[in-house]
C-alpha atoms as a printed R data frame, in Angstrom:
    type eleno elety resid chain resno       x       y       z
1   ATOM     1    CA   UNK     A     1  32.348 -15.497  26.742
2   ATOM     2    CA   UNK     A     2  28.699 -15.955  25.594
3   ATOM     3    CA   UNK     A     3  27.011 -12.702  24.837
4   ATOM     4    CA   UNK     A     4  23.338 -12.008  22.800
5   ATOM     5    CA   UNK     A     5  23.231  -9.123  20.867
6   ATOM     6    CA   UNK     A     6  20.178  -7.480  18.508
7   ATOM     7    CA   UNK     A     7  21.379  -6.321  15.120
8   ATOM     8    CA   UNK     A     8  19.227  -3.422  13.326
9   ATOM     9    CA   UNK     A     9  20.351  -3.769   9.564
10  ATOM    10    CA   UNK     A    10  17.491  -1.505   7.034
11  ATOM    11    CA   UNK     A    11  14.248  -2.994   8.191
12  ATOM    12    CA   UNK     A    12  15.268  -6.362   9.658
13  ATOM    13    CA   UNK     A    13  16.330  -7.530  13.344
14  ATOM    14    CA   UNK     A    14  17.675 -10.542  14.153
15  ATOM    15    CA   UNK     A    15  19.739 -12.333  17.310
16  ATOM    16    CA   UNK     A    16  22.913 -13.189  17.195
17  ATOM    17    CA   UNK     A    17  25.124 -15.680  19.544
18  ATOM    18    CA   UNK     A    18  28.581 -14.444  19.826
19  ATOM    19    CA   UNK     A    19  30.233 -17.354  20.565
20  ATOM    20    CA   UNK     A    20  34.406 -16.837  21.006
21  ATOM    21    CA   UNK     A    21  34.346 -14.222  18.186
22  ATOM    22    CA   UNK     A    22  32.439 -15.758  15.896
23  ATOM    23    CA   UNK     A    23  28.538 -14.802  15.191
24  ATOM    24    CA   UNK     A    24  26.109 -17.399  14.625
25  ATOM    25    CA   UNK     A    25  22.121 -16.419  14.047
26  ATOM    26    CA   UNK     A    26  19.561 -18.340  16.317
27  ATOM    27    CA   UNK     A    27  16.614 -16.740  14.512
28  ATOM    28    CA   UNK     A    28  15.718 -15.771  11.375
29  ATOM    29    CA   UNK     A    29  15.349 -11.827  10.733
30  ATOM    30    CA   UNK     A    30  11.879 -10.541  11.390
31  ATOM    31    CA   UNK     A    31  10.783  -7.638   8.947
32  ATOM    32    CA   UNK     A    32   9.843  -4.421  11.068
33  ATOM    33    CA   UNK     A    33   6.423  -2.961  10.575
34  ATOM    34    CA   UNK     A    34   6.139  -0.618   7.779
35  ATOM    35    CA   UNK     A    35   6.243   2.962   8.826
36  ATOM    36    CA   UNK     A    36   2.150   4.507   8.704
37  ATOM    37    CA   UNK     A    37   1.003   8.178   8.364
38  ATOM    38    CA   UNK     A    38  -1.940   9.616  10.028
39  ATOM    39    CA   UNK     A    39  -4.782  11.109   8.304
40  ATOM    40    CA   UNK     A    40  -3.478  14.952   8.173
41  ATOM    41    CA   UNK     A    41  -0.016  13.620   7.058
42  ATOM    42    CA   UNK     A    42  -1.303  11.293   4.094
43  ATOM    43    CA   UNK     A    43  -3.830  14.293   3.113
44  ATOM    44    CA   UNK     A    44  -0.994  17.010   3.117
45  ATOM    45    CA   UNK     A    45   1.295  14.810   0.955
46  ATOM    46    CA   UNK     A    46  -1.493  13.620  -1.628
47  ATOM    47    CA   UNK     A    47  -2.524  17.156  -2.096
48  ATOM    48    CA   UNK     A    48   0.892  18.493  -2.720
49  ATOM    49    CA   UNK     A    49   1.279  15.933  -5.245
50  ATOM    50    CA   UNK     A    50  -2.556  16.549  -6.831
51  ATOM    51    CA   UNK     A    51  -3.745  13.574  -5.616
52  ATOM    52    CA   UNK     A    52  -7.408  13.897  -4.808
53  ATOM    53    CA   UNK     A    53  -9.789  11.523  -2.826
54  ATOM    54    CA   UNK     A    54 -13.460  11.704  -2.276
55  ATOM    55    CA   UNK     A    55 -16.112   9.895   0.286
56  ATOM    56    CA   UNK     A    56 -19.159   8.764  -0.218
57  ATOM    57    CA   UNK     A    57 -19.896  10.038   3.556
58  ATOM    58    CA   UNK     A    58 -18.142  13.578   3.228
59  ATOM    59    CA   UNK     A    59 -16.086  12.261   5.746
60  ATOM    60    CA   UNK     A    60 -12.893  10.466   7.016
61  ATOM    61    CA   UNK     A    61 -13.622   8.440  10.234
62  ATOM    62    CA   UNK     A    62 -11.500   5.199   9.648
63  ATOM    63    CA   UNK     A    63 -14.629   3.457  11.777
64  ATOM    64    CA   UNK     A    64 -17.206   4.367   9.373
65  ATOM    65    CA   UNK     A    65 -17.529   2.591   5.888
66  ATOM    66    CA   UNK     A    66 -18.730   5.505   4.030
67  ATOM    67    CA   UNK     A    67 -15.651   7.268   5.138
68  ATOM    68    CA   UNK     A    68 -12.649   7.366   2.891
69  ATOM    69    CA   UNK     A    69  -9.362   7.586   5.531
70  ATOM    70    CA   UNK     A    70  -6.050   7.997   5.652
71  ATOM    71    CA   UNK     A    71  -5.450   6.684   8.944
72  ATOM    72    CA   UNK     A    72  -2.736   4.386   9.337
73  ATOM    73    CA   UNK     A    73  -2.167   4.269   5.647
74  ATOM    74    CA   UNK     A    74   1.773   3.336   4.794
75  ATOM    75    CA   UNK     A    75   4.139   5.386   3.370
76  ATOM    76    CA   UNK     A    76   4.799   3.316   0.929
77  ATOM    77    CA   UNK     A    77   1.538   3.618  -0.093
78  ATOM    78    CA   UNK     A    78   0.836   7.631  -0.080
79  ATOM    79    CA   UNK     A    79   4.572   6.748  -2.332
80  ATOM    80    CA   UNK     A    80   3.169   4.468  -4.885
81  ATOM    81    CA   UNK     A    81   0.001   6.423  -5.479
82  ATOM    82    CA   UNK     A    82   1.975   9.811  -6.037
83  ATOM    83    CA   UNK     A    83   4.343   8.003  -8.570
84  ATOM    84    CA   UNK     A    84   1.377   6.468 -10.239
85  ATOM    85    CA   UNK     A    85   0.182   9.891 -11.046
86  ATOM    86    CA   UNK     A    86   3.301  11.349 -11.920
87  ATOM    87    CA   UNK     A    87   3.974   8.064 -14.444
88  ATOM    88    CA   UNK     A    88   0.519   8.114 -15.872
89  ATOM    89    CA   UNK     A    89  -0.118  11.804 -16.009
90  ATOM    90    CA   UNK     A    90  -3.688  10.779 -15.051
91  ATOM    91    CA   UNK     A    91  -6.212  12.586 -12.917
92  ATOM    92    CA   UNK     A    92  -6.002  10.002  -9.643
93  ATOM    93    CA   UNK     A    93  -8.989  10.819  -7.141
94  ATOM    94    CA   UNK     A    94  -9.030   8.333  -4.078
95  ATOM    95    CA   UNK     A    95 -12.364   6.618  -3.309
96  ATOM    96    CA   UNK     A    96 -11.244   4.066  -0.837
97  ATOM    97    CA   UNK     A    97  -8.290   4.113   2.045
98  ATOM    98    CA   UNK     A    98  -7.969   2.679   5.050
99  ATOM    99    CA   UNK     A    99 -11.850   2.697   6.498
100 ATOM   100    CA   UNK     A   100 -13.455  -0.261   7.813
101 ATOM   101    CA   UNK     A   101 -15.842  -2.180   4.941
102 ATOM   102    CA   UNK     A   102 -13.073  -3.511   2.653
103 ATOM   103    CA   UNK     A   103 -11.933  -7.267   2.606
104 ATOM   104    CA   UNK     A   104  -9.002  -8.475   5.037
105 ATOM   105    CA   UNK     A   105  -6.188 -10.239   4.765
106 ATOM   106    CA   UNK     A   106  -2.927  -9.376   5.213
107 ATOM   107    CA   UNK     A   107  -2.026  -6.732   2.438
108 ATOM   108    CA   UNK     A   108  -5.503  -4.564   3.115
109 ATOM   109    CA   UNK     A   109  -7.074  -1.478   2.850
110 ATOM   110    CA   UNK     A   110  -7.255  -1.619   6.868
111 ATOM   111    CA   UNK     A   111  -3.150  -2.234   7.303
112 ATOM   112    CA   UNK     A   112  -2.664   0.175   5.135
113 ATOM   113    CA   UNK     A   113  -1.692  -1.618   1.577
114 ATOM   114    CA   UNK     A   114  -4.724  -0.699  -0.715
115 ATOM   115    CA   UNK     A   115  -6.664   2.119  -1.904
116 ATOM   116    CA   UNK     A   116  -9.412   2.595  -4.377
117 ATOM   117    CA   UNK     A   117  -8.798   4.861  -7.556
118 ATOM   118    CA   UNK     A   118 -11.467   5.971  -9.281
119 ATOM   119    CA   UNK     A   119 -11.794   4.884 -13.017
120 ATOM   120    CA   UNK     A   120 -10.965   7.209 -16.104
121 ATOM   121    CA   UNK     A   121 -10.009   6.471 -19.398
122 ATOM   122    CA   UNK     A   122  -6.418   7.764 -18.880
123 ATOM   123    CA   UNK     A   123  -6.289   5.159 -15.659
124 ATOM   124    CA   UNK     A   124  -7.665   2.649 -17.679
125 ATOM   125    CA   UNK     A   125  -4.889   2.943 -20.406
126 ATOM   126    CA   UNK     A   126  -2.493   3.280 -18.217
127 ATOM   127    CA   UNK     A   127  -3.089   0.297 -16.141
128 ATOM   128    CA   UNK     A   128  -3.620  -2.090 -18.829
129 ATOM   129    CA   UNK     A   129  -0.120  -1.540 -20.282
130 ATOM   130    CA   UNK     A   130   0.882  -3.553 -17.527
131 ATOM   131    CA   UNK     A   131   1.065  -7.365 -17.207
132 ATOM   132    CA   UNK     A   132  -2.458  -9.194 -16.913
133 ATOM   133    CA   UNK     A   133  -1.730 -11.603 -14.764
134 ATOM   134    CA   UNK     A   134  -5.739 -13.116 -14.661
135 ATOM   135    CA   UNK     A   135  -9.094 -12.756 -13.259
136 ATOM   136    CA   UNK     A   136  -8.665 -12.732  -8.937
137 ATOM   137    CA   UNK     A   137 -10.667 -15.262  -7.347
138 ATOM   138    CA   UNK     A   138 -14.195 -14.855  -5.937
139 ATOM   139    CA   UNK     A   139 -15.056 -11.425  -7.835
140 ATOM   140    CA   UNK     A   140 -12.835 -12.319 -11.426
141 ATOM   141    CA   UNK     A   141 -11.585  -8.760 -10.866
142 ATOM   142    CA   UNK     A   142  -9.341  -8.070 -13.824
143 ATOM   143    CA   UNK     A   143  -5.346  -7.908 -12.188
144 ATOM   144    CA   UNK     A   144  -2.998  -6.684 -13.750
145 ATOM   145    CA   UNK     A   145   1.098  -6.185 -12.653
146 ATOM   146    CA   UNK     A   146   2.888  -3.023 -12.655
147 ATOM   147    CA   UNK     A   147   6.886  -3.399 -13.485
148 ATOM   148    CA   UNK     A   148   7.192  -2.462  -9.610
149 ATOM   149    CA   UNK     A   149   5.576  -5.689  -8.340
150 ATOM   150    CA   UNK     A   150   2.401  -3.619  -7.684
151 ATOM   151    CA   UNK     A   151  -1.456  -5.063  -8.068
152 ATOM   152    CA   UNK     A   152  -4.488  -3.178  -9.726
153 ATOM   153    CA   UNK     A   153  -7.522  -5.251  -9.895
154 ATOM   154    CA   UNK     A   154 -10.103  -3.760 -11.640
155 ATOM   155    CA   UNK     A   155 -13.638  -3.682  -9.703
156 ATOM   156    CA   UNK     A   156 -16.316  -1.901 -11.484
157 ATOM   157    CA   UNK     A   157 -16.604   1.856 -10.703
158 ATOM   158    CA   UNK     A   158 -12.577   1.434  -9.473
159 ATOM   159    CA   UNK     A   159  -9.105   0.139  -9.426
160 ATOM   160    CA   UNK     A   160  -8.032  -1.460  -5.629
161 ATOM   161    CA   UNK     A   161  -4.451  -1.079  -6.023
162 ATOM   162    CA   UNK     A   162  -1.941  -3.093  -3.294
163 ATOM   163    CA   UNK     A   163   1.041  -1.534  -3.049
164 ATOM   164    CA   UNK     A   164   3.554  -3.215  -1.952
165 ATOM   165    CA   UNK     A   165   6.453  -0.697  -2.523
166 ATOM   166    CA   UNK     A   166   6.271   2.886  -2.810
167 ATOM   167    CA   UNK     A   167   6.719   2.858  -6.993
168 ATOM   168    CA   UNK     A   168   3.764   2.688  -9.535
């Protein structure tokens, strides 16, 4: 008997054929979407951490450029920017989240990958400790690689950080 089933295993799902008691996979495993917070959720976890953020707009409509948001940031994310500051023992204020005006691409600011931390001197040392990997193309932002896999390109007045993991 010839029976499809869906197999849930961490964050993948694939099909299987189950052929006479043997399983043989017809597709590849998809990765599921990463899991998002909303604005109030992100804000109430980078506060208990002491995670500021500021906007040039006072405000944080994810429509509106001037806006610094939260909205559909990942988890992962809100993660890797609280264990930055707990590894660096930095001051970490937030000048860029999820609002519209940033470049796209898969690993944005709008899905939820990047935000913008404001430079310091304690940022700055910390940052640079990790692996210089080059200048990015089109700006020659400065990158650099944390130990976690994690990229902070350095872009005048901040770092844009993609997380791709919740570590620093």
């Amino acid at each position: 008997m010839n029976r499809r089933i869906a197999h849930r295993a961490g964050l993948a799902v694939s099909t299987a054929l189950v052929t006479g008691g043997l399983l043989a996979a017809t597709a590849p495993a998809a990765l599921a979407a990463p899991a998002k917070y909303s604005q109030s959720a992100a804000a109430g976890e980078l506060r208990k951490a002491g995670v500021t953020w500021t906007s040039s707009g006072g405000c944080s409509n994810r429509n509106n450029s001037k806006c610094t948001s939260f909205e559909q940031i990942n988890r992962t994310t809100v993660s890797g920017v609280i264990a930055f500051k707990r590894a660096s023992h930095c001051a970490v204020t937030i000048t860029g989240g999820t609002e519209r005006g940033h470049a796209g691409g898969t690993y944005s600011h709008w899905n939820g990958y990047k935000v913008d931390v404001r430079v310091t001197s304690c940022v700055d040392r910390f940052v640079t400790k990790f692996h210089y990997i080059g200048e990015r193309h089109g700006d020659r932002a400065r990158q650099y690689k944390s130990p976690a896999g994690n990229i902070y390109a350095r872009e005048g007045s901040h770092w844009d950080i993609t997380y791709y993991n919740g570590r620093a």
